[in-house]
PATOR-73630 format. One line per 2 residues: their letters; for each residue x, y, z of C-alpha. Coordinates in pm, 1 decimal. Layout:
REM PATOR-73630
A> X/Y/Z  ... .
END
This chain:
REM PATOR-73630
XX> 903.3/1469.7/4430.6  677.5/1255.9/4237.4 .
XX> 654.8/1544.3/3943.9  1014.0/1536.2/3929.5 .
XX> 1008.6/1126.6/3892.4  729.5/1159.5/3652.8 .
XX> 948.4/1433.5/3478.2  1243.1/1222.9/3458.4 .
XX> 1056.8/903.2/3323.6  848.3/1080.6/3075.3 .
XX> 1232.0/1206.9/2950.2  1348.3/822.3/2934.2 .
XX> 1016.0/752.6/2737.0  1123.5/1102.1/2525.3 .
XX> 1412.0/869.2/2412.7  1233.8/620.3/2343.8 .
XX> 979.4/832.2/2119.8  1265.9/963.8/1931.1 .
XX> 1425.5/574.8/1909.9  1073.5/465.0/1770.8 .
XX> 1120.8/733.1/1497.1  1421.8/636.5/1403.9 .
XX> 1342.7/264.9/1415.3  1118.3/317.0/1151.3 .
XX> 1305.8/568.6/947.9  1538.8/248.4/946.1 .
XX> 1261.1/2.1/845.5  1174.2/276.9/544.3 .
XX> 1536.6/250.1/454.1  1606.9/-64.8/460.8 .
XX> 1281.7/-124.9/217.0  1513.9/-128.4/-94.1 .
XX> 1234.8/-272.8/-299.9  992.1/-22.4/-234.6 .
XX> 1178.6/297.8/-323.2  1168.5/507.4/-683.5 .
XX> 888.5/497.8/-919.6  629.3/282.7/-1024.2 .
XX> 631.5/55.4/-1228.3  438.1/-45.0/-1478.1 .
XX> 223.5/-323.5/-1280.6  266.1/-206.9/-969.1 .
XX> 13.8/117.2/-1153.6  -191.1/-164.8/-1281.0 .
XX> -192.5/-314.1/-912.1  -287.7/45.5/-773.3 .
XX> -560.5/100.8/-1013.2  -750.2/-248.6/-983.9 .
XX> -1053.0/-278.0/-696.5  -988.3/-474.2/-389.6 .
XX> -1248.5/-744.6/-532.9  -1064.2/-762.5/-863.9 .
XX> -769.4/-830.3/-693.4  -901.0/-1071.6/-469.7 .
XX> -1031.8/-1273.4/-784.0  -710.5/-1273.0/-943.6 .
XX> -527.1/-1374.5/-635.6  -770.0/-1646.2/-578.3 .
XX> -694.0/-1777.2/-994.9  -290.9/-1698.7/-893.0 .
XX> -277.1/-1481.3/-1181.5  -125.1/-1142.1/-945.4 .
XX> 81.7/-1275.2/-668.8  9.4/-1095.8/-325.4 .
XX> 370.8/-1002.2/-291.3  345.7/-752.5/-574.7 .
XX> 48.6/-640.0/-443.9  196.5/-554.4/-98.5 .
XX> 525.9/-397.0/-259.2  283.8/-176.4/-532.6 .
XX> 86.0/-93.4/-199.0  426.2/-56.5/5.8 .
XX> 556.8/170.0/-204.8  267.4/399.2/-219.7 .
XX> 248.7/403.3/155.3  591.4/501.7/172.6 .
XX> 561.6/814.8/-31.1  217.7/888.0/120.3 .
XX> 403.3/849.8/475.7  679.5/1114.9/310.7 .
XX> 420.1/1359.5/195.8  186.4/1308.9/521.4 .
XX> 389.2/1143.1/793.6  54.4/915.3/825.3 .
XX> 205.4/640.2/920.3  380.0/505.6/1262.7 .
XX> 490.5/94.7/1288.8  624.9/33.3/939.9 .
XX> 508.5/-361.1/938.0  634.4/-441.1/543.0 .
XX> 911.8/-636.1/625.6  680.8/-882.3/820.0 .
XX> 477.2/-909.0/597.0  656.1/-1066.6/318.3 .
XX> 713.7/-1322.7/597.9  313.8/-1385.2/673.6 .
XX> 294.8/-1409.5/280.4  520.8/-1739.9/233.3 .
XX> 496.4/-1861.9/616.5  94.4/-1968.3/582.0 .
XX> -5.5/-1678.2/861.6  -268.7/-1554.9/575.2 .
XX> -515.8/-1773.4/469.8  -484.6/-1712.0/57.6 .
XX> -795.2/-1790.1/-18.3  -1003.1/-1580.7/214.0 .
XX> -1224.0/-1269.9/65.3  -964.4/-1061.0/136.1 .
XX> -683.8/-1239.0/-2.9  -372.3/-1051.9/-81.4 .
XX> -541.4/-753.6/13.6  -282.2/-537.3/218.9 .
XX> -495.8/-340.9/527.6  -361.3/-51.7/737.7 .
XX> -499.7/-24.8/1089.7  -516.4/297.7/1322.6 .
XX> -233.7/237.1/1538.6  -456.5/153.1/1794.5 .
XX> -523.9/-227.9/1660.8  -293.5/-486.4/1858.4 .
XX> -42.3/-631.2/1567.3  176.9/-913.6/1763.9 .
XX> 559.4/-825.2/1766.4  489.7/-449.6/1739.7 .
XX> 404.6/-140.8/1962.7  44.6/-21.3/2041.3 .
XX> 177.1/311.0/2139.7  -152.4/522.7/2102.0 .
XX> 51.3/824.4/2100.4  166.8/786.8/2430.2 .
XX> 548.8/817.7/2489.0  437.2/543.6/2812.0 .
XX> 361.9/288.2/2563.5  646.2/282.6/2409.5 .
XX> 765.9/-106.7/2400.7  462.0/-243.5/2513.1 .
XX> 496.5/-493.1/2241.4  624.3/-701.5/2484.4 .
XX> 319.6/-686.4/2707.4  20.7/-633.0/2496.6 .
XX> 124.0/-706.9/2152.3  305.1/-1028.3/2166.1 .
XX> -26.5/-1175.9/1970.0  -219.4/-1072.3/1744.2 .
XX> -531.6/-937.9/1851.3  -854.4/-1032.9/1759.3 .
XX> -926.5/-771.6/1504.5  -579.3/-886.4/1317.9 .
XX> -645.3/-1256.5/1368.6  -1013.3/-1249.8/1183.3 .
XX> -832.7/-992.5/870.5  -520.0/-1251.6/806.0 .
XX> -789.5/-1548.1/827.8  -971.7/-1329.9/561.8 .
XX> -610.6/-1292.7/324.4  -557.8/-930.3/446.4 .
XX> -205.5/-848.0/477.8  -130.5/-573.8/775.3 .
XX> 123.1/-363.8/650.1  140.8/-69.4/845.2 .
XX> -33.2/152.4/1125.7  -125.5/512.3/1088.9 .
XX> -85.3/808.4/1333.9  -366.0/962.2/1575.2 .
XX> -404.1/1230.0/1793.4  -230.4/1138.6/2173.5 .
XX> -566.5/1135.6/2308.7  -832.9/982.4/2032.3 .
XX> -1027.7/1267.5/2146.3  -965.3/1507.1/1887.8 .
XX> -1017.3/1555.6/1489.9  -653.9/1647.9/1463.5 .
XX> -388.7/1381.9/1488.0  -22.5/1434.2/1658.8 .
XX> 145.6/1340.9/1909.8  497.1/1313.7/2111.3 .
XX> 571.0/981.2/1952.6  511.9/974.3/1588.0 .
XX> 468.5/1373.3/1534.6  224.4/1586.1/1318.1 .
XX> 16.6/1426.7/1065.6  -102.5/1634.4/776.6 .
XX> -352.1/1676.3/497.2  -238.2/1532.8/162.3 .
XX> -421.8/1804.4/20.9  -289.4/2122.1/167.4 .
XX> -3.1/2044.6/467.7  -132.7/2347.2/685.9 .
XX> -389.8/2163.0/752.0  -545.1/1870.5/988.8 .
XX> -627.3/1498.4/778.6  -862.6/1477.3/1072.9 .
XX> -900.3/1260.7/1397.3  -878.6/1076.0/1552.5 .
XX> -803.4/821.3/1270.6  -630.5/1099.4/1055.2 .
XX> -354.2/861.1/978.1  -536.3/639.3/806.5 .
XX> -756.4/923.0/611.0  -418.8/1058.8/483.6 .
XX> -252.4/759.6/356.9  -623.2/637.3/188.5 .
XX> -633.3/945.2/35.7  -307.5/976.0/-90.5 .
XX> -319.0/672.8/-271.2  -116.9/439.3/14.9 .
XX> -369.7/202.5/49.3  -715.7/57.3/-27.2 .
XX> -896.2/-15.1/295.3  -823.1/63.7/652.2 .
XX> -976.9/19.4/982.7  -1008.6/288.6/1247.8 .
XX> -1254.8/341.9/1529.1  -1490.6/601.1/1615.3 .
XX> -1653.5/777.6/1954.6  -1742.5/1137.9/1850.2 .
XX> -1686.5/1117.5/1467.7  -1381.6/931.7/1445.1 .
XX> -1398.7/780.7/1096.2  -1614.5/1031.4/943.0 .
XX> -1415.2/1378.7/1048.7  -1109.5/1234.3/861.1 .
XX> -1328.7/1086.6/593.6  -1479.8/1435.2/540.5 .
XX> -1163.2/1645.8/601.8  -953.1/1408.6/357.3 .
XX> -1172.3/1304.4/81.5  -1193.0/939.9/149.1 .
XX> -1552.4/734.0/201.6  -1602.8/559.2/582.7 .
XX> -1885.1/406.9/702.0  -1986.0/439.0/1100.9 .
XX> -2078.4/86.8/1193.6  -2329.6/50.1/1501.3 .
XX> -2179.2/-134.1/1824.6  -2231.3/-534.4/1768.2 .
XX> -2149.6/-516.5/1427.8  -1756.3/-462.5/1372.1 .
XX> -1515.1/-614.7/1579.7  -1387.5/-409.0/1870.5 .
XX> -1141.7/-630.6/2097.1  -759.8/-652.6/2054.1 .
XX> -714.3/-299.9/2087.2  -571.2/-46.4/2359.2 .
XX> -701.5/267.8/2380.9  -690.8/614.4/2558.8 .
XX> -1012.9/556.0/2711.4  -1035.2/182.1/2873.7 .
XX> -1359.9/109.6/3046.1  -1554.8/382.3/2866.3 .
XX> -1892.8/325.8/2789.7  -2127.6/586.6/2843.3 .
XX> -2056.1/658.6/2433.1  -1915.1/338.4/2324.3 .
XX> -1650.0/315.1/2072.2  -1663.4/126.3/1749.3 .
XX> -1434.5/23.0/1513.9  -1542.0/62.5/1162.3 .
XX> -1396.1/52.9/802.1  -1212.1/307.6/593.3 .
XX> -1137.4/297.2/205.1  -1042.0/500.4/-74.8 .
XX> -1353.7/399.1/-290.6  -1694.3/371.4/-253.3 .
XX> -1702.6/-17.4/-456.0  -1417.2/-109.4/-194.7 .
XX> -1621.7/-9.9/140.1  -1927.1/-223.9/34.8 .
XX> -1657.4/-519.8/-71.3  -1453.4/-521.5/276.7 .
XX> -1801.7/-444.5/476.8  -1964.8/-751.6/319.7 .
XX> -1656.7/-933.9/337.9  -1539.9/-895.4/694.3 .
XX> -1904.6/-961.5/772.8  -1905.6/-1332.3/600.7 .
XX> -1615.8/-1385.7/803.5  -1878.8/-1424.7/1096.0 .
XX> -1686.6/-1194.4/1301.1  -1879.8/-1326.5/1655.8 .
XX> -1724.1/-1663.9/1630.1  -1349.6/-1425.2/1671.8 .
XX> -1530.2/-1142.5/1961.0  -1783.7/-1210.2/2163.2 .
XX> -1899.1/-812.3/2130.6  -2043.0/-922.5/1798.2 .
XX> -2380.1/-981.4/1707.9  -2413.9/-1297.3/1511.3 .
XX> -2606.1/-1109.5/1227.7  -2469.8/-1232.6/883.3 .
XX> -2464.0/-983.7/581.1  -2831.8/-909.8/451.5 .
XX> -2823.1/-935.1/54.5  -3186.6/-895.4/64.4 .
XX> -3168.1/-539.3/230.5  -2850.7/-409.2/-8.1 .
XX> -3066.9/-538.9/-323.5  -3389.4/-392.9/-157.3 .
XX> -3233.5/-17.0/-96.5  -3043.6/-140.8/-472.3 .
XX> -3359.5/-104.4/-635.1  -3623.6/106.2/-467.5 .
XX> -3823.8/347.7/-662.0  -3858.4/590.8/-464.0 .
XX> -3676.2/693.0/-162.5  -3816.5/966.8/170.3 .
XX> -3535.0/1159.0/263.1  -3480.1/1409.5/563.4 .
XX> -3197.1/1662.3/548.6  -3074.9/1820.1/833.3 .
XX> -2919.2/2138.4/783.9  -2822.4/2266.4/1094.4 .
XX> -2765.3/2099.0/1465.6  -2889.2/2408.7/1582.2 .
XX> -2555.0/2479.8/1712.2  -2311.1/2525.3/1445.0 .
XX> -2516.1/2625.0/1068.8  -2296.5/2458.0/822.5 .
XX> -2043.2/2682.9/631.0  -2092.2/2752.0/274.6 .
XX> -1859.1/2469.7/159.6  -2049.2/2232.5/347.6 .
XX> -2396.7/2329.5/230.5  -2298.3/2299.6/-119.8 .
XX> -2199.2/1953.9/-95.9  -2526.7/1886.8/58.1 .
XX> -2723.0/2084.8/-196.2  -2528.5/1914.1/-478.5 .
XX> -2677.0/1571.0/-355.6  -2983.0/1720.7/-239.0 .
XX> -3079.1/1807.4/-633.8  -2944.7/1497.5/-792.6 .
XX> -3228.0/1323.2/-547.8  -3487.2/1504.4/-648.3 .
XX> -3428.9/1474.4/-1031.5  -3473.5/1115.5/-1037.8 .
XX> -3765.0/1193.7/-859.0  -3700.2/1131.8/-464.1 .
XX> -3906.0/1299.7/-212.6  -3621.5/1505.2/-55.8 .
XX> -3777.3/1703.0/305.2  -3599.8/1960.3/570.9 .
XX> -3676.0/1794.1/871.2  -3631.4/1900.9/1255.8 .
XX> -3528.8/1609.4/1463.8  -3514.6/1596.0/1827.8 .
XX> -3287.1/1840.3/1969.6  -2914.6/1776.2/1850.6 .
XX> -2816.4/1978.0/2106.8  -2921.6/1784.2/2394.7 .
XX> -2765.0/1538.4/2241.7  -2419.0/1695.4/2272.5 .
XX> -2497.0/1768.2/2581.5  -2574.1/1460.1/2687.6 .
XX> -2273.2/1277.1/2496.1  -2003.6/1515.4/2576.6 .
XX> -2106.1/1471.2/2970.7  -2089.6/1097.3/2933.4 .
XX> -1758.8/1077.8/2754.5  -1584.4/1295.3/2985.8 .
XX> -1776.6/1162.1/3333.1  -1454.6/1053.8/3506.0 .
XX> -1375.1/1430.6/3476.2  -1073.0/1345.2/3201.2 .
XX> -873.3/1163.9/3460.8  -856.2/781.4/3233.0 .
XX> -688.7/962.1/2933.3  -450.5/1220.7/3124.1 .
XX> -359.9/894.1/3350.4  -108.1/811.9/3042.6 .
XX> 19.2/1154.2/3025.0  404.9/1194.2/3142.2 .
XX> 453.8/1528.4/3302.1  595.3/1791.8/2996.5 .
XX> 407.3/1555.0/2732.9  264.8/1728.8/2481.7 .
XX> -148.1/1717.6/2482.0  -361.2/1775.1/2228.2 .
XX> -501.0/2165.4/2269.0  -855.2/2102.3/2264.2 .
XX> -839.4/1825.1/2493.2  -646.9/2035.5/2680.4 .
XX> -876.9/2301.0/2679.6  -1155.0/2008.2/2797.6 .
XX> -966.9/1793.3/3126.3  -832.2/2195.6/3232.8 .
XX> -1141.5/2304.7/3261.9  -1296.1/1995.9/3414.3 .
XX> -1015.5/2033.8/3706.7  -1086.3/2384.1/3824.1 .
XX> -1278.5/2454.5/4165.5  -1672.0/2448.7/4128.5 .
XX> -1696.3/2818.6/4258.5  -1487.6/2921.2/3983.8 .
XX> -1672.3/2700.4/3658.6  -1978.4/2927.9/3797.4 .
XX> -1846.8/3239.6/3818.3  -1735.5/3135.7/3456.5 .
XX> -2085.7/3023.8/3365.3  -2309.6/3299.6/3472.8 .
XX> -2057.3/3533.5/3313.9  -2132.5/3383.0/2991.0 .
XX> -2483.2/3316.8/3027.9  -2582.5/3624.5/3166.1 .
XX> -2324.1/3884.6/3068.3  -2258.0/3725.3/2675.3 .
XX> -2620.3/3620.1/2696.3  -2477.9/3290.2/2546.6 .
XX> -2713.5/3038.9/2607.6  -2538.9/2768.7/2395.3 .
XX> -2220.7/2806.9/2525.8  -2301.1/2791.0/2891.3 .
XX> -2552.9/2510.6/2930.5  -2295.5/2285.5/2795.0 .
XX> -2052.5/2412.0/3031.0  -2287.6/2377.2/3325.0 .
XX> -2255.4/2049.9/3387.6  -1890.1/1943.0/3353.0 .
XX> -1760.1/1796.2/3629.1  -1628.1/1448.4/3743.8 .
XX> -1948.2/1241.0/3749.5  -2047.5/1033.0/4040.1 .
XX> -2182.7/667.3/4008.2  -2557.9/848.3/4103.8 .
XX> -2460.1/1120.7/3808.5  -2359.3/863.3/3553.8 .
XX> -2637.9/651.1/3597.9  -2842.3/952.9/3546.5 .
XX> -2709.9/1045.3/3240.8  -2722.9/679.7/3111.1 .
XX> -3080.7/701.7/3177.7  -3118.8/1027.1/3032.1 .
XX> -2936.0/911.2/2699.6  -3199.3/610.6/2688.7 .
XX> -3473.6/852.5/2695.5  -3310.4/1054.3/2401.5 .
XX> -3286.4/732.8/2198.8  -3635.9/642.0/2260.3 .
XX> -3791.8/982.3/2116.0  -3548.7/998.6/1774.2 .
XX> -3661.4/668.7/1719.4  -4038.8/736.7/1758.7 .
XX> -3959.6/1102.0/1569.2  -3802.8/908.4/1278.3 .
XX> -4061.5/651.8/1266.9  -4397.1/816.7/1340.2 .
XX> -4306.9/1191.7/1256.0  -4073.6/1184.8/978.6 .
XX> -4125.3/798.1/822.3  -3783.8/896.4/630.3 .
XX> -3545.2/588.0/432.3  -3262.8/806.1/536.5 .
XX> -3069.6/1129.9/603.4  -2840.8/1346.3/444.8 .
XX> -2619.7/1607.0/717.0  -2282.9/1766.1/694.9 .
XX> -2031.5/1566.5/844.9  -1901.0/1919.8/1035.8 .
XX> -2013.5/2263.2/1021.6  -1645.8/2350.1/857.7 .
XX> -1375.3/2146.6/600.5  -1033.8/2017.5/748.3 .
XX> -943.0/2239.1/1037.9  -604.5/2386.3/1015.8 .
XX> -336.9/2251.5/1260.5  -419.4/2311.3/1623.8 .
XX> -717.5/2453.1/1536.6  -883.6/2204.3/1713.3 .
XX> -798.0/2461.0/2028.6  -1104.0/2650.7/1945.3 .
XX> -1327.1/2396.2/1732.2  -1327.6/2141.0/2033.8 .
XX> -1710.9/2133.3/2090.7  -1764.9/2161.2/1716.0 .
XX> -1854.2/1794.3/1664.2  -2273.6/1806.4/1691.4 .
XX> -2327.8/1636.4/1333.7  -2108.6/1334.4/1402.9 .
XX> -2168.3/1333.5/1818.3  -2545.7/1264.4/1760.9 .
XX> -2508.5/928.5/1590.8  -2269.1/821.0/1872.5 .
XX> -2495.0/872.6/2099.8  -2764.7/709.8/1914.1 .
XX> -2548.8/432.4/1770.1  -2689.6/484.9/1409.8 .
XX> -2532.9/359.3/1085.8  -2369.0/649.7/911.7 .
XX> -2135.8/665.3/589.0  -1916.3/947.2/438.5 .
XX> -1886.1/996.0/124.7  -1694.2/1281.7/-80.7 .
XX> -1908.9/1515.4/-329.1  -1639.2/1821.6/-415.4 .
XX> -1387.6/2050.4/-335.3  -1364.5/2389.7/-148.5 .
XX> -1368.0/2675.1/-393.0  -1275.6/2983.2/-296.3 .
XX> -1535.6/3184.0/-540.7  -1840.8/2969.0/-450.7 .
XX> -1774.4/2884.3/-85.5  -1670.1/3225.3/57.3 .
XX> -1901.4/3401.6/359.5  -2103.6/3657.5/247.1 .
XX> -1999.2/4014.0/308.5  -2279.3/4023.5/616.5 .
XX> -2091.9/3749.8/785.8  -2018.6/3828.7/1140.0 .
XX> -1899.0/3648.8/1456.5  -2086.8/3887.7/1725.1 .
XX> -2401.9/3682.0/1708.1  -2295.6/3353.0/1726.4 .
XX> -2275.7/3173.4/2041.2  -1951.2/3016.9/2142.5 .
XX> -1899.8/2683.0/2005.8  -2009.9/2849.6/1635.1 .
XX> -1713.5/3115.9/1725.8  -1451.8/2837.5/1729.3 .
XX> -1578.6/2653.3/1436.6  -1595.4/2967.4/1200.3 .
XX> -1263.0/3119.8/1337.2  -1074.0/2926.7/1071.2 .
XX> -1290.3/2913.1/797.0  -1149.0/3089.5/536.6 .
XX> -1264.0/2954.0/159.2  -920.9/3068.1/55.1 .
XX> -688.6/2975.1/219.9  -918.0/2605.5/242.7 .
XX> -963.3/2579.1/-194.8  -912.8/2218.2/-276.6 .
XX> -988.5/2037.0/37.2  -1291.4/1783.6/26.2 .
XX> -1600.3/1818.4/139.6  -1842.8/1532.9/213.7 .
XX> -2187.3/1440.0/290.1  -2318.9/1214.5/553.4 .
XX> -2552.0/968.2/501.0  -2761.1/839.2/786.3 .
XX> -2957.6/529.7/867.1  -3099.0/347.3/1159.3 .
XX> -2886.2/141.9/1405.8  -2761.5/-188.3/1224.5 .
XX> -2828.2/-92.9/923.2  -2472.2/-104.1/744.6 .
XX> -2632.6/-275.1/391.0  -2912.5/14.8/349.1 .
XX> -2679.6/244.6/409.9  -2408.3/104.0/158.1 .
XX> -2663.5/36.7/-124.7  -2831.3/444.1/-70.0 .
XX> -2457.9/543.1/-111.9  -2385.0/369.8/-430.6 .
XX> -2750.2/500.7/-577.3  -2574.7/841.8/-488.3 .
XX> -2295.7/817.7/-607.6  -2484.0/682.3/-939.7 .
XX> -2705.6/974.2/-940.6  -2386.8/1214.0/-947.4 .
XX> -2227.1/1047.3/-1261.7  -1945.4/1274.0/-1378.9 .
XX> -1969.9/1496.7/-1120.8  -1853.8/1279.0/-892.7 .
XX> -1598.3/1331.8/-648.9  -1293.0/1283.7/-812.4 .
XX> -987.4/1119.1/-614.9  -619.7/1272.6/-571.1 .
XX> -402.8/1106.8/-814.7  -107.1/912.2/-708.4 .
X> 231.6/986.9/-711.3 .
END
């Protein structure tokens, strides 16, 4: 009986999914203005940096109305191309503009921001993906949240919100609600997740600078998979209230919010910017630490820089693609004469062991609790909460098959463990997660005595869609730096090519263990030419300006062979 109530609400809130796409294929249409080609200006508006515009805002020579209809107008055909984007939020803002709800001359001013549909925006929905959260604008959203009270006191303009994946646990990004999103660069495949929304609309020209939020790679999978830059801020730095989530209460791996733009100038501008906003005095979560010129113009103008690359978590090697991009910024290091070593940190592994235990320690039940019965759920997820709810007896049946049948070692250690947590369990793990922490700290400081390091982002490019079914556990080179709470940016060196990036003939899947199986099922060079590849770059906890000022000597060091960004339409 209470499956077939639960059936016949989640059809009501079915409806209402399919009313909420309609209600803003009716806001798109009734945006007369920002339909047909550019104009003139409005290319001039979309080819300007966010602190150029900021400066001419400030001396009232651009008004932030074109601004938001050049930017409006490129979201919109982004959205068509992508379908990145969910509450439509244009209309409104011409109203904020003129009605003195933006503070005009803020660091941000005129500046229109899209935000993970996650981020509380008062008057409209915080759906998540959930067909249950449909409406809940009159519950949770009838303020502004804190995140979207600190970016209008700034002079950003919120203009619209960008799809996800139902669950945020996923590097994919569709749902009941707001549908598939895709890559702008090839629709078979995934922008990423689980803020693929906003990767798709950066990327395809539909806006500047976005916010989305991060547990297990977040920002950086859709970074990487979209060709877009991110940075991964530690917890205490970025605001992180006035938001709903999928995962309320979760802490083991905490969550942070972090920014998203299309250029590598713009990331350093908003970072430094939301920072002098002295984000504490809006969230208590906030450390009270103001931006550190001193440490941007220190890593600025260094000589000489250590630098650790890690090629392999030990659990997926990265594809060819992927070890390209890292050899490409590998050898513009070491010809302006950096001392550029392999290094072996502490076991990644145990760290993804450790992480994905924590995450998932009330055995899946917070983020199925939203589910209606016949929702659609994310496949890897799927694959995760399924597992998690069968009978003990049967997990190690399941286990020793794998270990010692497949002689999978990998495979089944991570699997050994996943059940519902108890409060004894969890505490545990915490403890066990401190411990990790402790030793990468003293390995990076006493071992390796490193500035930085350069990783993949993921063993593969953009997975296609649903792919995420078998690449689940394929999230080791992001994971880790959850777990330790390091600073971590993405930027974009190149592009897939099928000649250079293909497996060699030897390739085979026999010997690898079973979360390498899923990764490299869909790698195919071929049917992946053109999509971005990226390179992460890695720094301590709290160290957002270091890691900024290492990515602009980068990018420097690469000159013309830069990444270069997809045009606009």
């Amino acid at each position: 009986m209470v499956y077939l109530l639960d059936y016949f609400q989640h059809r009501k809130d079915w409806y209402q999914a399919k009313f909420k796409q309609a209600e803003r294929a009716q806001r798109i249409a009734g945006l007369s203005r920002y339909h047909g080609s550019f104009s003139s200006p409005e290319r001039e508006v979309l080819a300007r940096s966010v602190e150029d515009l900021v400066r001419d805002v400030h001396k009232q020579v651009v008004q932030p109305i074109d601004i938001l209809r050049a930017y409006g107008k490129a979201a919109l055909k982004a959205h068509e191309k992508t379908n990145c984007v969910t509450e439509v939020m244009i209309g409104a803002a011409e109203g904020w503009i003129t009605d003195g709800s933006i503070n005009m001359k803020g660091p941000l001013a005129g500046i229109p921001i899209s935000l993970k549909d996650t981020v509380v925006v008062g008057g409209f929905d915080t759906t998540v993906g959930y067909s249950c959260n449909v409406g809940n604008k009159n519950s949770v959203g009838l303020q502004d949240g804190s995140m979207v009270r600190l970016l209008k006191d700034a002079g950003a303009i919120p203009y619209v919100k960008t799809n996800l994946p139902v669950t945020l646990l996923s590097f994919e990004s569709t749902n009941d609600v707001w549908g598939r999103c895709t890559n702008p660069h090839n629709n078979k495949y995934s922008p990423g997740g689980s803020t693929g929304g906003e990767a798709a609309l950066l990327a395809a020209g539909g806006g500047r600078i976005g916010i989305g939020s991060d547990v297990a790679g977040s920002v950086r999978a859709p970074a990487h998979f979209s060709g877009i830059y991110s940075l991964r801020c530690s917890t205490g730095r970025w605001p992180k209230n006035g938001m709903c989530t999928s995962m309320p209460g979760q802490e083991g791996i905490a969550s942070v919010f972090s920014p998203m733009t299309r250029t590598l100038p713009d990331l350093t501008y908003f970072t430094k910017s939301m920072i002098g906003m002295q984000p504490w005095k809006y969230d208590h979560s906030v450390h009270p630490i103001p931006w550190r010129a001193d440490t941007f113009q220190e890593f600025s103008e260094k000589k000489k820089f250590k630098v650790g690359v890690l090629r392999t978590d030990g659990v997926v090697d990265p594809s060819p693609a992927c070890v390209r991009a890292v050899d490409q910024v590998v050898a513009a290091l070491q010809k302006e004469g950096h001392e550029v070593v392999d290094v072996q940190p502490p076991s990644p592994y145990e760290a993804l062991c450790i992480a994905s235990e924590l995450l998932n320690s009330d055995g899946c039940k917070t983020f199925r609790s939203f589910f209606r019965t016949g929702e659609w759920e994310d496949a890897g997820a799927k694959q995760m909460s399924r597992y998690m709810a069968l009978p003990r007896i049967f997990k190690w049946v399941y286990y020793a098959w794998v270990k010692y049948i497949r002689r999978d070692d990998i495979w089944a250690d991570l699997l050994k463990n996943w059940h519902e947590k108890s409060a004894y369990e969890q505490w545990k793990l915490v403890a066990k997660r401190e411990a990790f922490k402790a030793k990468f700290h003293d390995w990076w400081e006493q071992v390796a005595k490193i500035d930085f390091m350069i990783t993949p982002p993921n063993a593969t490019p953009a997975v296609p869609h649903d792919g995420m079914k078998d690449a689940v556990s394929s999230c080791g080179y992001t994971f880790l730096f959850n777990l330790l709470d390091y600073t971590c940016g993405i930027m974009p060196i190149t592009h897939v090519d099928q000649s250079l990036d293909a497996l060699p003939a030897s390739f085979s899947m026999k010997p690898l263990n079973g979360v390498a199986r899923g990764a490299y099922k869909h790698y195919d060079a071929t049917a992946m030419h053109g999509l971005p590849v990226a390179v992460q770059i890695v720094g301590q906890r709290l160290e957002e300006e270091k890691v900024l000022a290492i990515m602009e000597r980068i990018e420097a060091l690469l000159g013309a062979e830069k990444y270069e960004l997809m045009e606009i339409d």
